[in-house]
C-alpha positions as CSV (number, residue, x, y, z in Angstrom):
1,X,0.0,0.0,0.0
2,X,1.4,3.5,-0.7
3,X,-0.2,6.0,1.5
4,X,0.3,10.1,1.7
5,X,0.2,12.1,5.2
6,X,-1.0,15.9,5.0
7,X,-1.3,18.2,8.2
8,X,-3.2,21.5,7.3
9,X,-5.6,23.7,9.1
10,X,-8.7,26.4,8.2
11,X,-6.7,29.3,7.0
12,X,-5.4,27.4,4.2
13,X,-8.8,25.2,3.3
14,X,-8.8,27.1,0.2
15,X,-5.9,25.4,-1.4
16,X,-6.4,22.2,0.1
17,X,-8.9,21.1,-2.8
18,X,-5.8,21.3,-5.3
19,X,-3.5,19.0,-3.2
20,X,-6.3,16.6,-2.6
21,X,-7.3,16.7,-6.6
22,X,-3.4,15.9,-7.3
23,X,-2.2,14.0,-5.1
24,X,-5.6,11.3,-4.1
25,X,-5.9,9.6,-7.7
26,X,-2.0,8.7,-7.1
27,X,-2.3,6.9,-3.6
28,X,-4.0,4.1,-2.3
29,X,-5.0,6.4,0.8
30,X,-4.9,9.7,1.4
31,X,-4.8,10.7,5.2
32,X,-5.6,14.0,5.7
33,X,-5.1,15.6,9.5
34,X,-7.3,19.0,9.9
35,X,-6.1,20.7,12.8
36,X,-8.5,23.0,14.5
37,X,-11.1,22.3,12.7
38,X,-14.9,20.7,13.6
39,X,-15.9,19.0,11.2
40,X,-14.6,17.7,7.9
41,X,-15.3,19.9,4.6
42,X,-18.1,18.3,2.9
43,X,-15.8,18.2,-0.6
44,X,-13.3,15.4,1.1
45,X,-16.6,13.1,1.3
46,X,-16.5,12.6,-3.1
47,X,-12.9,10.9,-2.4
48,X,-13.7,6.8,-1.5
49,X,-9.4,7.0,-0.6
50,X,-9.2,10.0,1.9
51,X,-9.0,8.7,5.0
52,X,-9.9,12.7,7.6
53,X,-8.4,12.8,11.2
54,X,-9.8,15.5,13.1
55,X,-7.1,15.2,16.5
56,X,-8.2,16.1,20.3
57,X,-5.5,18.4,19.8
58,X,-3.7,20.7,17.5
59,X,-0.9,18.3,15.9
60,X,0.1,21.7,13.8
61,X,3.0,19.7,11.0
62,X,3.9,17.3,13.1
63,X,0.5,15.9,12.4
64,X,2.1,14.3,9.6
65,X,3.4,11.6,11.4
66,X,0.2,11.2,13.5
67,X,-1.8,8.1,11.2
68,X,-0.3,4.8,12.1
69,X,1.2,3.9,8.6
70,X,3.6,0.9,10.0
71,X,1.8,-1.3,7.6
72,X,2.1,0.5,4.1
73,X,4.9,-0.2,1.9
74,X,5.5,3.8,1.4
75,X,4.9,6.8,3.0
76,X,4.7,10.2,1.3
77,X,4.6,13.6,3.4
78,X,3.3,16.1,1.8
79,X,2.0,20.0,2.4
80,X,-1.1,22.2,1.2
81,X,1.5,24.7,-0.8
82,X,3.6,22.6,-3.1
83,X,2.0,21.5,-6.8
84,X,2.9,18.1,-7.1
85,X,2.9,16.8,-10.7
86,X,0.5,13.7,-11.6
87,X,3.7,11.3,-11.7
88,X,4.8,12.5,-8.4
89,X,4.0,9.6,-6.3
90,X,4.9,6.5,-9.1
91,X,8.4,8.6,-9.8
92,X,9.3,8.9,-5.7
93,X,8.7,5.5,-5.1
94,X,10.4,4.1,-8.3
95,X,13.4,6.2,-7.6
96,X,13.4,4.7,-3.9
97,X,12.9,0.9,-5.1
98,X,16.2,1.8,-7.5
99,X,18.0,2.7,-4.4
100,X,18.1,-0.7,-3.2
101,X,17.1,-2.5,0.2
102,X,18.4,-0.1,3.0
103,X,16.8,2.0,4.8
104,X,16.4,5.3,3.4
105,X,14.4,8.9,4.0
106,X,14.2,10.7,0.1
107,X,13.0,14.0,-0.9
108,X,13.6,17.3,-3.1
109,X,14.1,19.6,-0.4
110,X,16.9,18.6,1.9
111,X,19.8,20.5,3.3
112,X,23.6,19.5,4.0
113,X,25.2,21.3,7.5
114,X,28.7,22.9,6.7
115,X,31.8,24.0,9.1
116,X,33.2,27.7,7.8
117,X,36.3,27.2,6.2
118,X,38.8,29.4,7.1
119,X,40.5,30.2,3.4
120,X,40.5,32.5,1.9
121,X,41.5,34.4,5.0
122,X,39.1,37.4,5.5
123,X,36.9,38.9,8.2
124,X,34.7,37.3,6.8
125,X,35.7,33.9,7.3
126,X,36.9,34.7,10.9
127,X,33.3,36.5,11.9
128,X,31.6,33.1,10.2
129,X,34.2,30.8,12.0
130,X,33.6,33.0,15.5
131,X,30.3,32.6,14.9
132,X,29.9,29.0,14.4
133,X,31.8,27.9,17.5
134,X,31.2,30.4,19.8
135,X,27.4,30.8,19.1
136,X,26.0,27.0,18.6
137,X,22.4,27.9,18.3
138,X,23.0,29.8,14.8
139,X,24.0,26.8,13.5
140,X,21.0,26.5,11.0
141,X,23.0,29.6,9.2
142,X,25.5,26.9,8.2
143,X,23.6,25.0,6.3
144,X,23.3,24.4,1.9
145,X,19.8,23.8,0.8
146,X,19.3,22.0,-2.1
147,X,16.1,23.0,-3.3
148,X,13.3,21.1,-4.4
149,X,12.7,23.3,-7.7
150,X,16.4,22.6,-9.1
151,X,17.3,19.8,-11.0
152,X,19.5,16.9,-9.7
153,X,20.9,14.0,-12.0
154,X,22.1,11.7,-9.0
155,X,20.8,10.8,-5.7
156,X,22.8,12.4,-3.0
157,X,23.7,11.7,0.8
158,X,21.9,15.0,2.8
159,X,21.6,15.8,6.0
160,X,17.9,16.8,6.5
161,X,15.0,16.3,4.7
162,X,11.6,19.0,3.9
163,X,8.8,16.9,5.1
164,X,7.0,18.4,2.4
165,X,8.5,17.0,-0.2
166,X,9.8,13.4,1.9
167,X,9.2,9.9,1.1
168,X,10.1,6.5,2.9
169,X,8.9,3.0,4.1
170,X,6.2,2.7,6.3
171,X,8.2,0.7,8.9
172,X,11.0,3.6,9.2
173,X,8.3,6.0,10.2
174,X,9.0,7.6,13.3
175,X,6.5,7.1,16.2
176,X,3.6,9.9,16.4
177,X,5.2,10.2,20.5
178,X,8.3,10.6,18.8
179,X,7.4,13.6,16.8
180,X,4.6,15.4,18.5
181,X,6.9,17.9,20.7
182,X,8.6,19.1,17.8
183,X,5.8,21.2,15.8
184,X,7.2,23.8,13.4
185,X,10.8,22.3,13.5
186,X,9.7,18.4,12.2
187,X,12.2,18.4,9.8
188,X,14.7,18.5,12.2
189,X,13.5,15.2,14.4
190,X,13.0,13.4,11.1
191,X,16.5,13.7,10.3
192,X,17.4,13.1,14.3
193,X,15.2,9.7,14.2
194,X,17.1,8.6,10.9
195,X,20.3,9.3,12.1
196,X,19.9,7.6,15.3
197,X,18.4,4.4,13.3
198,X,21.2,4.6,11.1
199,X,18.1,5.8,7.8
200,X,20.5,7.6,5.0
201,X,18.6,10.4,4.0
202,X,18.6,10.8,0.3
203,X,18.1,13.9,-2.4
204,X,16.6,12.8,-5.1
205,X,17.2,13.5,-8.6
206,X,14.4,15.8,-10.4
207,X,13.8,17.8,-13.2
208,X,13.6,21.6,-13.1
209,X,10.6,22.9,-12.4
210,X,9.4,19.7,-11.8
211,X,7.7,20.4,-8.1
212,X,7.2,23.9,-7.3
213,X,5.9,26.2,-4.5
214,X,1.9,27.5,-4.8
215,X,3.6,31.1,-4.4
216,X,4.8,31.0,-7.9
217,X,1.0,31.1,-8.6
218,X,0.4,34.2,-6.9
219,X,-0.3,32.1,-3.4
220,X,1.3,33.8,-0.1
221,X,0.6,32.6,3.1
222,X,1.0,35.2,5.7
223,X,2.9,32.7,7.8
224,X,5.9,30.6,7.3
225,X,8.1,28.6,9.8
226,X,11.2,29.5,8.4
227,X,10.5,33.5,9.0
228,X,8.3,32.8,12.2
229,X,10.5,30.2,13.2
230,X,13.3,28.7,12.3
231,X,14.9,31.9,11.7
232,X,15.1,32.9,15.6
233,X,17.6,30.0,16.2
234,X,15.9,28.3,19.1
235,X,18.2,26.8,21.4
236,X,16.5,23.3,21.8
237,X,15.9,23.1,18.0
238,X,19.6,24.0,17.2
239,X,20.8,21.3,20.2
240,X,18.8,18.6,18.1
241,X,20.2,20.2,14.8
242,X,24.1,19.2,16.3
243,X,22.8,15.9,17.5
244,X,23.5,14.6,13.6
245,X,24.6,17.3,11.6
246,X,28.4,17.3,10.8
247,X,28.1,13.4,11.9
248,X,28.0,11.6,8.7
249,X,31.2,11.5,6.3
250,X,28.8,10.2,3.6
251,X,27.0,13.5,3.4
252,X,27.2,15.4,0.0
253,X,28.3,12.2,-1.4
254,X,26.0,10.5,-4.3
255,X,24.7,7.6,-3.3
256,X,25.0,3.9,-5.1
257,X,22.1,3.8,-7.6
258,X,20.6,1.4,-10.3
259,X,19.1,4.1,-12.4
């Protein structure tokens, strides 16, 4: 079975039709988790593979990882302001088959930690270097993102995955308990879990242009995580951040593949 996880809530119930309409005819279930709301929009009822969760409490994205998928071959996590294309699902799981029997996390928006190096000598290098050690909680200024808009020809070895954009076996899915104390920074457990059960997390290759962001269709949200959150450099979030980042030697390395 090959199941998708969304976590969304009222303000942005106007787009959640499009995700549905994409992303539905490509699963075998859909589970859809509607924080704060009381009842389930009467649209979700024409879909015989959308499985609604209304929780006893707001999940916020960490509701992702609240419908026990243990059982389902794959698990897609997905959001309410990406367009996925109609090959989204059949191309993420092919691409993870390819990769072979280990235990993986994939995805299109991932991000590989870096130290500052200190050449070319500048102030530069010396204020980033100062920085880096003497101020661990900005550590999520170190980081290279590898966007899930760009293309990538080979599958490489990443630090952190966008659980937007995430894919992996039902059995490697963290515990709901696991993840439920760490809304608005879920990306960062995910990648803690894995690298504590030894899951390589994996970019995977894509096309330009192949996913993009609902904003390049004129959608804004008012809020984001990144400004409203991960931007302030919590120190809790940046202690779970050091916890893996910097750990792996494979990291930014591509990974064996049978494409």
């Amino acid at each position: 079975m090959i199941v998708a996880n969304l976590a969304t809530y009222p303000p942005r119930a106007e787009f959640l039709p499009n995700v549905v309409d994409a992303i539905s005819p490509q699963v075998d279930q859909l589970n859809i988790v509607l924080n704060e709301y009381e009842s389930s929009p009467e649209f979700l009822s024409r879909y015989s593979n959308v499985n609604v969760i209304i929780p006893d409490h707001d999940t916020k994205d960490a509701g992702k990882f609240f419908p026990d998928c243990a059982r389902a071959e794959y698990v897609l996590l997905i959001d309410d302001d990406i367009v996925y294309p109609d090959d989204f699902v059949a191309l993420s799981v092919a691409r993870m088959r390819a990769l072979g029997p280990d235990r993986y996390l994939g995805g299109y928006h991932c991000s590989i930690y870096t130290r500052p190096g200190l050449r070319p000598i500048s102030i530069k290098s010396l204020k980033a270097n100062i920085r880096f050690w003497a101020s661990p909680s900005q550590i999520v200024r170190f980081r290279k993102i590898l966007f899930f808009g760009h293309h990538m020809s080979t599958p490489l070895i990443v630090d952190q995955i966008g659980s937007g954009t995430a894919i992996m076996r039902g059995a490697d899915m963290p515990p709901y308990e696991f993840m439920k104390t760490s809304q608005k920074f879920v990306d960062v457990r995910l990648a803690r879990w894995c690298f504590e059960q030894g899951i390589v997390r994996i970019s995977l290759p894509r096309e330009k242009g192949w996913l993009r962001g609902s904003d390049s269709e004129g959608v804004v949200f008012e809020e984001t995580i990144y400004g409203d959150f991960t931007q302030k450099h919590y120190k809790h979030v940046a202690q779970e951040i050091r916890s893996f980042a910097l750990k792996d030697r494979r990291v930014g390395k591509i990974c064996p593949e049978k494409w």
